[in-house]
C-alpha positions in Angstrom: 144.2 142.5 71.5 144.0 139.1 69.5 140.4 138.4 68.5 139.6 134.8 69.4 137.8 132.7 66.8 134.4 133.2 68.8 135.3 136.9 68.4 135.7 136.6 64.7 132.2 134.4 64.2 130.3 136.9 65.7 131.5 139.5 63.7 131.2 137.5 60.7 127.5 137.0 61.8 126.9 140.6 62.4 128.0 141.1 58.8 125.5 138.8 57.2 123.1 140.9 54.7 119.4 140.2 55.2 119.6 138.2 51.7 122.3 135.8 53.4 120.3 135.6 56.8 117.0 134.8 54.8 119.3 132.0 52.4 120.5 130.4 56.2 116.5 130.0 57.1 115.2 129.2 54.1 118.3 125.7 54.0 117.0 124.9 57.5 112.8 125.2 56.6 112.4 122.1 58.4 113.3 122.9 61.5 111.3 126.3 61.2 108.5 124.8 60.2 108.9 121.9 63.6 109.0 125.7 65.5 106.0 127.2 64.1 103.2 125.6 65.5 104.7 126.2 69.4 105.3 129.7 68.0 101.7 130.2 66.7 100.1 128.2 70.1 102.8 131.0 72.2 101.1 134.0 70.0 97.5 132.7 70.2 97.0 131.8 73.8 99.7 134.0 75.3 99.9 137.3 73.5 96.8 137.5 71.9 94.9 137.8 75.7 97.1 140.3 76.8 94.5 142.7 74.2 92.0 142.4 77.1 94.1 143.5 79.3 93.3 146.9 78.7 89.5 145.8 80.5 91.5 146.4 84.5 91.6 150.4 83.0 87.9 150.1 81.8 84.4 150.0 83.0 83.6 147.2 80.8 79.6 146.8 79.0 79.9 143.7 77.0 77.1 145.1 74.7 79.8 148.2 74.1 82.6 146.0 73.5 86.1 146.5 75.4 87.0 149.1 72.9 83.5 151.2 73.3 83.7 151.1 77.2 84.5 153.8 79.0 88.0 154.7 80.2 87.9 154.9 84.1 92.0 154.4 84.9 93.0 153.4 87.7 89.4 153.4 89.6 89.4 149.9 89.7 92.8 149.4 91.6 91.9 152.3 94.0 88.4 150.4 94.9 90.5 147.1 95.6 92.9 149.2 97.6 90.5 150.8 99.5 88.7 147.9 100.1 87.8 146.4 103.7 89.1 143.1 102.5 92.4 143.7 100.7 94.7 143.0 103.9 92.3 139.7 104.8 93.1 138.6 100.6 96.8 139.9 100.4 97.6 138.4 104.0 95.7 135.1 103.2 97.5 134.3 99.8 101.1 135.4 101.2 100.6 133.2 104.0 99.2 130.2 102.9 102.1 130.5 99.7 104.9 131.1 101.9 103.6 128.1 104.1 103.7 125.8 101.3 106.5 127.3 99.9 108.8 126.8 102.8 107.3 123.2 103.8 106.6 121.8 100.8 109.9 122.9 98.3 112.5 121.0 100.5 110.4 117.7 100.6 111.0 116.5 97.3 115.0 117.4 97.2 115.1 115.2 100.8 112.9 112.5 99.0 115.2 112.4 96.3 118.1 112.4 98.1 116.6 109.0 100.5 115.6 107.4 97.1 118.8 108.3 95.3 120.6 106.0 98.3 118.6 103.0 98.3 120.3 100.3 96.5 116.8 97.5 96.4 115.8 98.8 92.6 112.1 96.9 93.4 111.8 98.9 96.7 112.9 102.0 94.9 110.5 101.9 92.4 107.6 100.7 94.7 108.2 103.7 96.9 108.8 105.7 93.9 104.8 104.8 92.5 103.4 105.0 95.8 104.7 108.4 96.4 104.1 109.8 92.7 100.3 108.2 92.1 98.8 111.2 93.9 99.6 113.3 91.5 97.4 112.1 89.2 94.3 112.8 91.4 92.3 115.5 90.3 91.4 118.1 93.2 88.2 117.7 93.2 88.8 114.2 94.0 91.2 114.9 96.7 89.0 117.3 98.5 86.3 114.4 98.7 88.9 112.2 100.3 89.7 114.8 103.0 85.9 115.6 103.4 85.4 111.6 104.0 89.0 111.2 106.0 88.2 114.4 108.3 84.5 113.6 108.7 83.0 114.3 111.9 80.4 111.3 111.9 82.2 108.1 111.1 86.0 109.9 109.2 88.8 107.7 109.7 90.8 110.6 111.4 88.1 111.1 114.4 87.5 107.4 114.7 91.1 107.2 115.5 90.8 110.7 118.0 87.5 109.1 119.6 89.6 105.3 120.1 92.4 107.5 122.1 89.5 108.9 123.9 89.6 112.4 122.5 87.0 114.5 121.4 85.9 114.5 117.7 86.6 117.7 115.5 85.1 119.8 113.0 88.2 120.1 111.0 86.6 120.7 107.7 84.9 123.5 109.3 87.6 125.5 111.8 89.4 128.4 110.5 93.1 127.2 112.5 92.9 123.6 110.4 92.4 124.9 107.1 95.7 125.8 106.3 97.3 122.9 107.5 94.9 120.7 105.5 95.4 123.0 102.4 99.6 122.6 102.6 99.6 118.9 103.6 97.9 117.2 101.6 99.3 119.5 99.1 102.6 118.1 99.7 101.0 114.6 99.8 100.1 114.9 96.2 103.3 116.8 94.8 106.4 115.4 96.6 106.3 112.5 94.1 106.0 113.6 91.1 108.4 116.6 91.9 111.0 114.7 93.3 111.3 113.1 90.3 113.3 116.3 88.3 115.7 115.7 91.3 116.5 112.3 90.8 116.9 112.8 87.1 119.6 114.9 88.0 121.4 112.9 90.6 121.8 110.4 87.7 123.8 112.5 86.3 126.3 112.2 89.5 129.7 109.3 88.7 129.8 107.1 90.9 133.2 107.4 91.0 132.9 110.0 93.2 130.8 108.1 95.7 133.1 104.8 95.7 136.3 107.9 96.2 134.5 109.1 99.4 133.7 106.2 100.4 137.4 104.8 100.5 138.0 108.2 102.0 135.5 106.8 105.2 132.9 109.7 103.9 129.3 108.7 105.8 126.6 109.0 103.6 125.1 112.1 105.1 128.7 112.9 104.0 128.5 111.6 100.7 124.8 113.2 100.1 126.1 116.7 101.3 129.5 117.0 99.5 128.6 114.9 96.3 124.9 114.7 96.0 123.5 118.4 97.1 126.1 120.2 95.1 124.8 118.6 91.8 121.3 119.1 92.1 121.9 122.7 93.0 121.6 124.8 89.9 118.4 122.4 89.6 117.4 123.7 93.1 117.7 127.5 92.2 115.7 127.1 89.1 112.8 125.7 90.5 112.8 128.3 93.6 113.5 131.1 91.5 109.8 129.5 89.6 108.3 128.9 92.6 108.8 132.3 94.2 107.5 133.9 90.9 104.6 132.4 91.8 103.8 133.1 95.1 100.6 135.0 95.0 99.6 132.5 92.0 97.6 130.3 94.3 95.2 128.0 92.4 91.6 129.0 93.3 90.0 125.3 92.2 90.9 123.7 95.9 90.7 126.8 98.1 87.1 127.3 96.8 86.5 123.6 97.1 87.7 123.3 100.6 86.0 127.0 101.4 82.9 127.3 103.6 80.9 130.0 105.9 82.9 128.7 108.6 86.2 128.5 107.8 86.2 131.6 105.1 88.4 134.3 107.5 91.9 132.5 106.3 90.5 130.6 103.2 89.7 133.8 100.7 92.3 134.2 99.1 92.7 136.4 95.7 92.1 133.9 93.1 88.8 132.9 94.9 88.2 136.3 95.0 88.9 137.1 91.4 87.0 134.3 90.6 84.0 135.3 92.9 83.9 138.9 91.8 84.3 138.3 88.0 82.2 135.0 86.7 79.9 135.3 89.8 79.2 139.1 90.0 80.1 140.1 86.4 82.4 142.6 87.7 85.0 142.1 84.7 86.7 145.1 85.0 87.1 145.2 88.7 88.3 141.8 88.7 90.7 141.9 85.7 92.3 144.7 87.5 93.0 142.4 90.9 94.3 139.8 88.5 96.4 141.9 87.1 98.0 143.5 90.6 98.5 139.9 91.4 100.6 138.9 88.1 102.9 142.5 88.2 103.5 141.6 92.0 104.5 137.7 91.0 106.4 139.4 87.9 108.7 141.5 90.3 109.2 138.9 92.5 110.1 136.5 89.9 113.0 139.9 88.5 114.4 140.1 92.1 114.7 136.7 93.3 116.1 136.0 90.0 118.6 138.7 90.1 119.3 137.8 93.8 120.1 134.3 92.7 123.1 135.5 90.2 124.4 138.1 92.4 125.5 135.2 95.3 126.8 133.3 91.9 123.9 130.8 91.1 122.5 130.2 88.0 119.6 132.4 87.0 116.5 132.0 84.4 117.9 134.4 82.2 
């Protein structure tokens, strides 16, 4: 078989002593030495933690140190197992992940897609601000808002039930509103700012495409499914495949915000928990260990949907 010239520069690569690899870095310092500081900020703050680790498997004594603790195994995933609320914390976190998962990806692409078709640049842009400003509200912030918004005595949402003549509700406070809050105005503060990776994308679509359907008598739902969609795709499947990676990941700051007496049976969710059992109850090994189950499970998922993703022929992360 004739070896291509690809074929031939990675053998010639393979042959490369360690002197003539070590001459190749040492010509390009300066674009080693632009690479170090991400690689030391990757080895500090990524690798380095992963020594604690090893505190899930012990019954950690700060005096003792993690080393001098003792060794207890698995104890630690057995008790959270075991425990009376691991179906409430694993059903809460799947449920309201999935919920926001399955509303809140296709948002964006659909804003995108609207935006990508208006043809006012002012109007585009205005919509474009209003809808990405939200992002930049902190949660703590945006919990007020709903707290104020959803207020029994005097929020603008029951002032507008009470005017229809219905009765005012504690939604703040009922268990069946507080995932709906939790997801919408989720969405509210996302779709923005995400949508805008899609319409960096759809720039990249000619609009010689467009003006060929278009002489064709394509529509432009037409237009958006043939043309449009198909680009953004492999940018689709990326940010899914990241998404479902982390789908027990759920942020703890605005479920503990938004979490009360009253509405705790669907708002504890594992990071709360984690959170709860570990700063709060100085249970570091106990909770180090639930952290942990939750990152192997959002690491398998990540492996599967990723694989999943290549074998119907999309692009995966690696």
């Amino acid at each position: 078989m004739k070896k291509t010239p690809q074929d031939t520069a990675v053998i010639g690569a393979k042959q490369l002593s360690f002197k003539d690899k070590a001459e190749n870095v040492l010509k390009c310092w300066q674009l080693y030495a632009f690479l170090l500081p991400a690689l030391v900020i990757l080895i500090l703050f990524s690798y380095v933690p992963m020594y604690g680790v090893q505190l899930a498997f012990r019954d950690y004594n700060p005096i003792m140190g993690i080393t001098g603790s003792p060794w207890v195994g698995f104890d630690h995933f057995t008790r959270f197992f075991n425990s009376y609320q691991f179906k409430q914390l694993i059903g809460n976190t799947l449920i309201l992940s999935l919920y926001s998962l399955i509303v809140g990806f296709p948002i964006p692409i659909i804003l995108a897609l609207a935006l990508n078709q208006v043809k006012n640049s002012k109007f585009k842009k205005l919509v474009q601000t209003v809808t990405y400003a939200p992002h930049f509200i902190s949660v703590v912030v945006l919990v007020g808002m709903l707290g104020i918004f959803f207020s029994v005595n005097g929020g603008l949402v029951n002032e507008v039930i009470k005017l229809f003549g219905g009765e005012p509700k504690l939604f703040m406070g009922e268990v069946k509103y507080f995932r709906h809050m939790y997801v919408w105005s989720g969405i509210w503060q996302s779709m923005g700012w995400s949508a805008v990776i899609y319409l960096a994308a759809l720039s990249g679509v000619s609009p010689e495409l467009h003006e060929a359907a278009t002489v064709d008598g394509a529509t432009k739902l037409q237009r958006i499914w043939n043309i449009d969609l198909p680009t953004i795709l492999p940018t689709i499947v990326t940010l899914l495949i990241l998404n479902c990676g982390s789908v027990m990941s759920m942020g703890f700051e605005k479920a503990f915000l938004m979490q009360n007496p009253l509405n705790m049976e669907n708002s504890e969710i594992i990071a709360t928990y984690v959170y709860k059992m570990g700063l709060i109850n100085a249970e570091y090994g106990f909770s180090t260990a639930v952290g942990l189950f939750n990152s192997v499970i959002n690491c398998i998922l990540l492996v599967t949907v990723n694989k999943v993703s290549k074998k119907i022929g999309q692009d995966g992360l690696w």
